[in-house]
Every structure is written in C-alpha cells, then in structure tokens.
C-alpha positions as CSV (number, residue, x, y, z in Angstrom):
1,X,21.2,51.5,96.9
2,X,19.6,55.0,97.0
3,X,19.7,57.8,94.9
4,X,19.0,61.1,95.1
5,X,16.4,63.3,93.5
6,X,15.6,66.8,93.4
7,X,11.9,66.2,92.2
8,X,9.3,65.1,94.6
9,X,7.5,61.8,94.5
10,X,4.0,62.5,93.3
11,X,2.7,58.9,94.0
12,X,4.4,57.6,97.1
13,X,3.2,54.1,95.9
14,X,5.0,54.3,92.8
15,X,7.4,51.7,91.4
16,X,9.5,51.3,88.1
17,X,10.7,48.8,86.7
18,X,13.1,49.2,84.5
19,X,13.9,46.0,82.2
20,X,16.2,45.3,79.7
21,X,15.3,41.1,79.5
22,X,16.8,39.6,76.9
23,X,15.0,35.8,78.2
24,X,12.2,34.7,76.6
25,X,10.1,32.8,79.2
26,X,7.0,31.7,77.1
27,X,5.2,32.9,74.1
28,X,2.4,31.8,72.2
29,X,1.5,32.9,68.5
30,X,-0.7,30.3,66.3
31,X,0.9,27.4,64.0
32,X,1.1,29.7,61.0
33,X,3.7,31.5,62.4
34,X,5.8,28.2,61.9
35,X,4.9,27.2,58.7
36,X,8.1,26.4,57.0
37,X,10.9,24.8,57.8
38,X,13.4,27.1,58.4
39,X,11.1,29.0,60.9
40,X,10.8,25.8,63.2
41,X,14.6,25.3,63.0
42,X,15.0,28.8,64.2
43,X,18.0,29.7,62.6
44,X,16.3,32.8,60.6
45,X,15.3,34.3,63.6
46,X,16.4,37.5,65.6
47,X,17.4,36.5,69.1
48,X,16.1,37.7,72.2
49,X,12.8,38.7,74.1
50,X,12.7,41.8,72.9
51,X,11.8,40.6,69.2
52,X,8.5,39.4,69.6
53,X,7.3,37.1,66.8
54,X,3.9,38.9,64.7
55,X,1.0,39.1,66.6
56,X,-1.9,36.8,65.6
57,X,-4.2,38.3,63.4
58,X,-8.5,37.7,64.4
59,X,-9.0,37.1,60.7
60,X,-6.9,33.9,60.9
61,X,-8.4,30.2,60.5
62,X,-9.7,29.8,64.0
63,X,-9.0,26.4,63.7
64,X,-5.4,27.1,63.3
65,X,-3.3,25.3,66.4
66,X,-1.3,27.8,68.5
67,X,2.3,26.8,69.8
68,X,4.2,27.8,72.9
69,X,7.8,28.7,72.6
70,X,10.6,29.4,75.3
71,X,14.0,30.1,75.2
72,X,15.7,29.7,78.2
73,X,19.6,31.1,78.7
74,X,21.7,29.4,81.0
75,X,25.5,30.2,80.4
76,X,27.5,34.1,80.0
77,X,30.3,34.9,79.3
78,X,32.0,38.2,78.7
79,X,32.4,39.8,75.2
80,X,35.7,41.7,73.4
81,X,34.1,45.3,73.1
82,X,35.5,46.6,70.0
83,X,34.7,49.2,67.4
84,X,34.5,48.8,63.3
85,X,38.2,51.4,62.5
86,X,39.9,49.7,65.4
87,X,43.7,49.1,64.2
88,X,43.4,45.8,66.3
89,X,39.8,44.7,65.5
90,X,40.6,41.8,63.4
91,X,42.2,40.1,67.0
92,X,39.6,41.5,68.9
93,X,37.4,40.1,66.5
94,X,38.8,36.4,66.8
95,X,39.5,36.9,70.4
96,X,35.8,37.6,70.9
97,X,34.8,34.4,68.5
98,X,37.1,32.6,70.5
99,X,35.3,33.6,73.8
100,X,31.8,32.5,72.2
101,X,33.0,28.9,71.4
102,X,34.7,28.0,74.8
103,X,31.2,29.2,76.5
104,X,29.6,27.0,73.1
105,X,31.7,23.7,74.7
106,X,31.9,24.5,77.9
107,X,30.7,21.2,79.8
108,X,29.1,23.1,82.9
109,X,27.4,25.7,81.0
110,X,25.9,22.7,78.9
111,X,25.1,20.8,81.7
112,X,23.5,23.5,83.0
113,X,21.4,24.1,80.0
114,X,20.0,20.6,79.1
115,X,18.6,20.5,82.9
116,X,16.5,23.6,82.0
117,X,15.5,22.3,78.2
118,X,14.4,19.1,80.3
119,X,12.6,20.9,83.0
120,X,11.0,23.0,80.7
121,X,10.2,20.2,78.2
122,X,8.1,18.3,81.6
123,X,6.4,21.8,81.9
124,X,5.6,22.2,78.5
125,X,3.9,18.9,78.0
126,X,1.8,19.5,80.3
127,X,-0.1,21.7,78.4
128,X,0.5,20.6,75.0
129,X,-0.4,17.7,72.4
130,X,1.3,14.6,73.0
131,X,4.3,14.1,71.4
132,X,4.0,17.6,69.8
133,X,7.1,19.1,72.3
134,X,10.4,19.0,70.5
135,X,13.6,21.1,70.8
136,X,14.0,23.4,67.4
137,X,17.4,24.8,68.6
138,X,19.7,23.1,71.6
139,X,22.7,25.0,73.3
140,X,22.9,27.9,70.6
141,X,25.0,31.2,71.3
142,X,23.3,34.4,70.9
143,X,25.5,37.3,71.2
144,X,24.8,40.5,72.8
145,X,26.2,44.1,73.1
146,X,28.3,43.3,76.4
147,X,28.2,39.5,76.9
148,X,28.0,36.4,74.8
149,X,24.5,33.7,75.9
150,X,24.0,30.4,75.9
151,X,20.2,29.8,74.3
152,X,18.1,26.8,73.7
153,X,14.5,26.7,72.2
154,X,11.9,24.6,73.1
155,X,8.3,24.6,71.2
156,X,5.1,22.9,71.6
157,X,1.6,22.8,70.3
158,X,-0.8,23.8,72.5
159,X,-3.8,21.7,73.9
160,X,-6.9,23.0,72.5
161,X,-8.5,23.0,75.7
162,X,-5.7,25.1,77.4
163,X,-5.9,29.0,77.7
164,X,-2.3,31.1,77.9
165,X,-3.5,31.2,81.7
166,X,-2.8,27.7,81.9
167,X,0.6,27.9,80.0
168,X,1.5,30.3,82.5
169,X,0.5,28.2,85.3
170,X,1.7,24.8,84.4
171,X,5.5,26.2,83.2
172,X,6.0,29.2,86.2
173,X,8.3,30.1,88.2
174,X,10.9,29.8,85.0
175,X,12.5,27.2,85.5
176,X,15.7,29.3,84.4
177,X,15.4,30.7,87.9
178,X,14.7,27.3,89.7
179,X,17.1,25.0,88.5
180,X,15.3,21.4,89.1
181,X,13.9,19.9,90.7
182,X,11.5,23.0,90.3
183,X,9.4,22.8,93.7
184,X,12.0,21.5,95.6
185,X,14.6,24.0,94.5
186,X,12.4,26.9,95.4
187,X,12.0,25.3,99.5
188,X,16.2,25.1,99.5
189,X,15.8,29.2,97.7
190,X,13.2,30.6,100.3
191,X,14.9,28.9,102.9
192,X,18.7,30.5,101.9
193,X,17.3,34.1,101.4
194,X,15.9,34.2,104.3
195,X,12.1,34.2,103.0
196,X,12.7,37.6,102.0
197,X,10.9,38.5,98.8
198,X,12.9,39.0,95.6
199,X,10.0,41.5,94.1
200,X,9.7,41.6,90.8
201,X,12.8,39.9,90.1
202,X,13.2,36.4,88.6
203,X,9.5,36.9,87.9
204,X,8.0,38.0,84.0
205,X,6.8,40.6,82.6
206,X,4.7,40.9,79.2
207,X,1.4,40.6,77.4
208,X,-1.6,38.2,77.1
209,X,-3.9,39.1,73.9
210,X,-7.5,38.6,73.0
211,X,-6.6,37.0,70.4
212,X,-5.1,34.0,72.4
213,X,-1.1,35.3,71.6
214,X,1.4,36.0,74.3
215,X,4.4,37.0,74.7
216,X,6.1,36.7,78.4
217,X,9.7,37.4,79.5
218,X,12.2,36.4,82.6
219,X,13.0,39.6,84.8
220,X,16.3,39.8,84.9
221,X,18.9,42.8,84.0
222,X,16.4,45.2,85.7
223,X,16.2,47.8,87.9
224,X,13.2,48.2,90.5
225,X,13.4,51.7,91.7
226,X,10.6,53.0,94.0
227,X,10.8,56.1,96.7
228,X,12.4,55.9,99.8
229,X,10.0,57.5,101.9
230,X,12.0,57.1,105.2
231,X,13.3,60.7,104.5
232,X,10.0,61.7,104.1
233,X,10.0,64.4,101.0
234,X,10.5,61.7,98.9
235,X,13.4,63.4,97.8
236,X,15.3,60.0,96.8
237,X,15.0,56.4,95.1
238,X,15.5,52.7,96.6
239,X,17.2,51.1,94.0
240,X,17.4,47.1,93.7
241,X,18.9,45.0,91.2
242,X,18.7,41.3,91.0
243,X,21.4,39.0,89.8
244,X,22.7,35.5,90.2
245,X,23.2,32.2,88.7
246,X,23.2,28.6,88.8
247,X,25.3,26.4,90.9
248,X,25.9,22.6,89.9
249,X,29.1,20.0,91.1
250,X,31.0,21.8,88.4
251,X,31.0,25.4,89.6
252,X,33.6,27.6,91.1
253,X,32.5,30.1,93.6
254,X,34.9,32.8,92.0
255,X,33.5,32.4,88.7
256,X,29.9,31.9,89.6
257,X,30.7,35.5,91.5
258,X,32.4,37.6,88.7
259,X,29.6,35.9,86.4
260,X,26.6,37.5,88.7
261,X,28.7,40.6,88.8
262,X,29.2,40.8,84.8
263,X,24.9,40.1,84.2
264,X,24.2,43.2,86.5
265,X,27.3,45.2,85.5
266,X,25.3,46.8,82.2
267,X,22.4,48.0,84.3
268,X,24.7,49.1,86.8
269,X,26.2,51.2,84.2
270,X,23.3,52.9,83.1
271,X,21.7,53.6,86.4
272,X,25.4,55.3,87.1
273,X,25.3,57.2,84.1
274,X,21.6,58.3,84.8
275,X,22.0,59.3,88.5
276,X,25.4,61.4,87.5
277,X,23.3,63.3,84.6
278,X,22.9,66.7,86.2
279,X,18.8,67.1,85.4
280,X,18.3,63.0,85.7
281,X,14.9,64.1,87.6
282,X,13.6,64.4,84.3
C-alpha cells in the first residue's frame, strides 16, 4: 500500500514501525517479582505486552533467581463493540460474554494453543532449572478493545549460567509464529512465501537491561512504513502490514481468512484514519 505525503523524506533510509503487540514473547524480571502465590497463578495480573511487570531494581539480593515468562496467544475472535448508556447493552453485553466462552471451548483454538504451551515449554527448558518450568495460567481469555484472545502463561527459572541472550536464542523465532515442529515449520514457511522476507514482522521488539530484566514482544498488529523512493521526492510511504494465523486438520479456510482480516483490521483503521487527516504529515 502507499500513501501519500506532502512532507519530504529527510532520511531516505528511514523506517517506522508502528506496533500495537499485545503478545508477550519473553520476559525476564528476578524471583521476587513472584513471591506470592497469587502472582505465580497470574490471575492478579493486567494482560498484555504492553504492561510490563517492575523493572529489577540493582539494590536487590544478587543472589535472587530470575524467571522467564511468555504468553503466547493463539485463538481470536471478534468482540460486541458497545457503549456504557446503550439501551441494548445488557444483550450486547451477554452476546459479547457469549462470544468469549465459545472461543474459551473452542476445540481447534485449544488445540492450537497447547501445541505452542508445549513448544514453548521444550524451549524454555532449555535454558532453565530442571523441573522449574510449569504453566501458571493454561488457555485463559484476555479481552481487548476490538477482539477477544486466547492466552496461556508459561514460566521458568532461569539457569544461573544463562544470560537473556541465551533466552532469546534458545526460545526464537516465537514459536506463536512457527507452529511446531519449530525448524521444520519455518523450511515448509520460506518455502510457501516464496523466500521473500516478512521484515520486521512476526519478529520482537523490546528491551534487554543491565540489570539482567527483559522484556520482549511478538510483532504483530503493526505497521512498517518506510519511503517509497521510486517516485524520487520521497513524496510518499510503503506501507506493509503483516497478518495471518495457524492452520491445523481442524481449520476452515473461510474462517482462518476473515480471522487474518479481523487481527489487521484495527491497524488498518488507524492507518485510514491517519492518511485521511488533512495535515497527517505531521
């Protein structure tokens, strides 16, 4: 897609990516952060990438174990959009809750999820204390402004002798993206796009700390716009947006379609809203 802009391109190399993740792919905070209970069985805590647990603090114990958390989504489904005053909010309401449990029992969205939690599980234990890799929260829904999400968590404690570096490198690509078998599943990928790159796509995004803490999502519900420089004034943007899904013996290929259409229909949305804004060049 390409857009055009009135304001010229000061770095032709330029690129922005504009994320809105809601996938956590890995984090890793130190063992105080799950001291009690009810923080290990995850039910007190907000969902989403986007709320980060606290940073670890230098003046902790540095003897304190860290742990490694992901929370991979597999299964959407479309939310009721209503408003608080509506004179039919109370069905829209139950219509909505309704929508949330047949994604909760659906039995190819949960098939689809316990092959990630297991993949993810293998990948985790690489890197982590025997026996210390256990699954705080299995097949939850976490609902969103536009669609409803299908969530597990998976934790582990962290060899000592492992680095966030290594996290990242024994547990990516996400295996979210992958489906599984991991390595395989990436040959059958490159091979049906073509081996054309997906950019920053399906790839993460976030921070590693001095401190030993990160925080890492999935890239999905993005836009990657850079300058189209085949009109040469740089008068106008390349715009890509990555969606898609996973395919198992249960699916059907008109709701796997509508489904990829519904996770890149929000960004869609805004990039429309943003390119019809008549000074969006600023």
């Amino acid at each position: 897609t390409k857009l055009a802009k009135d304001a010229e391109v000061n770095n032709c190399s330029s690129v922005s990516i504009c994320c809105s993740s809601p996938e956590r792919f890995l984090s890793v905070n130190r063992s105080d952060r799950f001291s009690s209970a009810s923080d290990d069985s995850d039910a007190s805590r907000q969902h989403g990438w986007e709320f980060a647990p606290p940073f670890a603090s230098k003046e902790q114990d540095s003897e304190s174990s860290f742990v490694v958390e992901s929370k991979p989504i597999k299964g959407t489904a479309s939310r009721i959009i209503y408003k608080e005053g509506d004179a039919d909010v109370v069905a829209k309401q139950k219509e909505d809750e309704a929508i949330a449990e047949e994604l909760r029992n659906s039995a190819k969205n949960r098939a689809e999820n316990l092959m990630i939690v297991d993949l993810l599980r293998n990948d985790l234990s690489r890197i982590c204390v025997p026996g210390s890799v256990h699954v705080p929260k299995l097949m939850g829904i976490e609902s969103f402004a536009t669609v409803h999400q299908m969530v597990s968590t998976i934790r582990g404690v962290v060899d000592p002798k492992n680095t966030p570096i290594d996290v990242i490198a024994a547990c990516f690509p996400g295996g979210s993206m992958t489906g599984a078998p991991k390595l395989r599943s990436v040959d059958i990928l490159d091979d049906l796009e073509l081996g054309i790159s997906r950019g920053p796509y399906s790839g993460s995004l976030g921070y590693i700390s001095l401190n030993g803490s990160m925080d890492m999502n999935i890239v999905i519900r993005t836009a990657v716009v850079t300058p189209d420089l085949s009109l040469g004034s740089g008068s106008a943007w390349d715009l890509s947006i990555g969606a898609g899904g996973a395919i198992t013996a249960l699916s059907e290929s008109e709701d796997e379609f509508e489904e990829m259409l519904l996770k890149a229909s929000a960004i869609c949305k805004s990039i429309e809203e943003w390119s019809d804004r008549p000074n969006h060049d600023n």
